[in-house]
C-alpha positions as CSV (number, residue, x, y, z in Angstrom):
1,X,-4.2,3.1,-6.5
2,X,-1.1,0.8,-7.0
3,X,2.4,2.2,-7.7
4,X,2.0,0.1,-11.0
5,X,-1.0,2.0,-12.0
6,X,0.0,5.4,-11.1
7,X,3.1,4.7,-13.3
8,X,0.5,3.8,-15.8
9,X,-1.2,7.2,-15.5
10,X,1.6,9.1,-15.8
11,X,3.4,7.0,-19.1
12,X,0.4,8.5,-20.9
13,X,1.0,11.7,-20.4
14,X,4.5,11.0,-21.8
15,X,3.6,12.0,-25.1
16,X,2.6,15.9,-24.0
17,X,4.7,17.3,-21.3
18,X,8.4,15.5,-20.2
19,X,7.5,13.3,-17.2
20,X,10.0,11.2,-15.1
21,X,9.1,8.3,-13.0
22,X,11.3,7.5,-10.0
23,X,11.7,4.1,-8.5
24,X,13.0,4.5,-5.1
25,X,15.2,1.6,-3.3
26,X,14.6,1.5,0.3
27,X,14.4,5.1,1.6
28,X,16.6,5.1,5.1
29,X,17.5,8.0,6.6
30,X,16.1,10.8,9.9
31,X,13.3,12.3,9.0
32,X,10.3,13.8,10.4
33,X,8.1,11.1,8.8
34,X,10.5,8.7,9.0
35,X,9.1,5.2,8.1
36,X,10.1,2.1,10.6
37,X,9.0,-0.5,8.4
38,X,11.9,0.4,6.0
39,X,14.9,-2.4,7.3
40,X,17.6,0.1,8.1
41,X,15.7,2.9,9.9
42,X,14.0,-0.3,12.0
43,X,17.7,-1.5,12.8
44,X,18.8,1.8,13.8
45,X,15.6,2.4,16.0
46,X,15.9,-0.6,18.0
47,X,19.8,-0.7,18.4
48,X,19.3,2.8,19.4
49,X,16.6,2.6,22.0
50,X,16.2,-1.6,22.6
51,X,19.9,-2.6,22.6
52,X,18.7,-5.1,20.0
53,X,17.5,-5.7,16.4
54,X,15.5,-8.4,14.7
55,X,16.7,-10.5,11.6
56,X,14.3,-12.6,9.8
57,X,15.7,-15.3,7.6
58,X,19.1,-16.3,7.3
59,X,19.7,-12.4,7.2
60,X,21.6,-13.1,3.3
61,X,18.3,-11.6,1.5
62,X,19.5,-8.6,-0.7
63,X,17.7,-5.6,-0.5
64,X,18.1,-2.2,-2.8
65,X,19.0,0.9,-0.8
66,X,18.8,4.7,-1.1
67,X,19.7,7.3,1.4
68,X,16.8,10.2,2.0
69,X,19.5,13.0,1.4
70,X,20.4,11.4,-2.2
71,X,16.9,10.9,-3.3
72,X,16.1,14.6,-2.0
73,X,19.0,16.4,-4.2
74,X,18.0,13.9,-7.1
75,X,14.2,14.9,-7.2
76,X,15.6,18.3,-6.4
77,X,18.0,18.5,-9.4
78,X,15.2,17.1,-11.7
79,X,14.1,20.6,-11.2
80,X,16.9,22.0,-12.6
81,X,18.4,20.1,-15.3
82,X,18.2,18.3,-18.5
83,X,17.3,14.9,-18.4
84,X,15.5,12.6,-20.9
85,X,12.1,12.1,-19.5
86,X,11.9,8.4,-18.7
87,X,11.8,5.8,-15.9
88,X,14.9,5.6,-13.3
89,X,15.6,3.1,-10.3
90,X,17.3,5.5,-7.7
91,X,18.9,3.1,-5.7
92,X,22.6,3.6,-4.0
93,X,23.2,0.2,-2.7
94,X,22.4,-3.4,-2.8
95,X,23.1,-4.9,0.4
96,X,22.4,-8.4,2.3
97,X,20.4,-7.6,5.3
98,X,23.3,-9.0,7.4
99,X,26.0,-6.6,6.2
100,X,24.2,-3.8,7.3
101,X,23.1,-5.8,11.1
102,X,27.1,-5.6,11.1
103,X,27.9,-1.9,10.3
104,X,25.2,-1.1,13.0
105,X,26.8,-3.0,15.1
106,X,29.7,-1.7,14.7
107,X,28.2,1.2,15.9
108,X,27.0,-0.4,19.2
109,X,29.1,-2.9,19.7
110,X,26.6,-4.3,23.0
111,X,23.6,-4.7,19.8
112,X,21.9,-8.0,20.3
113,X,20.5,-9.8,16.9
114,X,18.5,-12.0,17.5
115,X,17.5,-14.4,14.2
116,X,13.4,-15.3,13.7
117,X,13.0,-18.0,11.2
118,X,17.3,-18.2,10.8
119,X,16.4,-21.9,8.9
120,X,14.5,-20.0,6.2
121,X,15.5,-18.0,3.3
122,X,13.7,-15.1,2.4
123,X,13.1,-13.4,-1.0
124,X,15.5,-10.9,-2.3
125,X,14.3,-7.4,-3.9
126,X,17.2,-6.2,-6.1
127,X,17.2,-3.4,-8.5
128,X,20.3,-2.2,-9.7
129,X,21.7,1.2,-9.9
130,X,21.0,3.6,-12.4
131,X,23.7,5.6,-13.3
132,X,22.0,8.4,-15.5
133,X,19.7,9.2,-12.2
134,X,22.8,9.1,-9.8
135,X,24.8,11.2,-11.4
136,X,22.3,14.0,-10.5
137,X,24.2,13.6,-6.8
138,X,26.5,17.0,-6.8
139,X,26.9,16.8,-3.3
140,X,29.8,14.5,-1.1
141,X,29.2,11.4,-0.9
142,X,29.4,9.4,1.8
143,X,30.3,5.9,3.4
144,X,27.3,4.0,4.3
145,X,28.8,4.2,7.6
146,X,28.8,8.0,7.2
147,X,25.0,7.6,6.8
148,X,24.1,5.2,9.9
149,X,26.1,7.8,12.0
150,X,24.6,10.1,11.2
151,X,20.9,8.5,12.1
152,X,22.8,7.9,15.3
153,X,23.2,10.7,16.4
154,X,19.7,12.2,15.4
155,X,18.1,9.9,17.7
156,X,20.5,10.5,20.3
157,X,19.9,14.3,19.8
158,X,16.5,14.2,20.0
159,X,16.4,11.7,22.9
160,X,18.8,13.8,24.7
161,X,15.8,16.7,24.9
């Protein structure tokens, strides 16, 4: 079943119980099912263990972003409080792909990107922040750079045993 459809399902039962669709950004974040084919945790993988990522295009692509700790407490606080039932686009940040390639590599400054297809540009997925679902955040936020950090260092803790 497509995301499109399974939205489909649950609009109809709008009318009978309050239902809330949640459109994720790109998910990035440790996990124990964490996903590499998300850009970020891919990035932080191979700068982590390879010394080097990959950018495809001309890197200026624009991509929606969500950390997993934010879209945990927000699915958690739907739990807990009132909102009107509707559809929400929990995403943090838009980024290009090349500003986050340079806060990694701030955080190994020896990262090697290396550019596939540099001469082409690639398409963009933005969806823009939505404030109502956002504001469900009670907890500190932090920097993006906050964020990769702390990826870094669960995959040099769990390397490490």
């Amino acid at each position: 079943i497509s995301k499109y459809r399974g939205e489909q399902h649950v609009l109809r039962l709008m009318d009978k119980m309050p239902t809330y669709i949640v459109r994720c950004g790109n998910v990035y974040g440790y996990g124990i099912s964490m996903r590499f084919d998300a850009v970020i945790n891919r990035f932080m993988f191979d700068a982590s263990f390879n010394g080097r990522i990959s950018i495809y295009g001309d890197g200026m692509q624009r991509r929606s972003f969500i950390y997993i700790d934010k879209i945990t407490e927000i699915l958690q606080q739907l739990l807990n409080v009132e909102l009107k039932p509707g559809i929400y686009n929990a995403v943090d940040r838009v980024m290009p792909i090349l500003e986050v390639a340079s806060e990694i590599q701030d955080l190994y400054p020896d990262m090697e990107m290396l550019y596939i297809n540099q001469h082409m540009k690639m398409r963009e997925l933005i969806v823009q922040p939505d404030d109502k679902i956002l504001s469900l955040i009670q907890s500190p936020r932090l920097t993006f750079k906050e964020e990769l950090e702390s990826i870094m260092k669960r995959f040099h803790d769990s390397s490490a045993q």
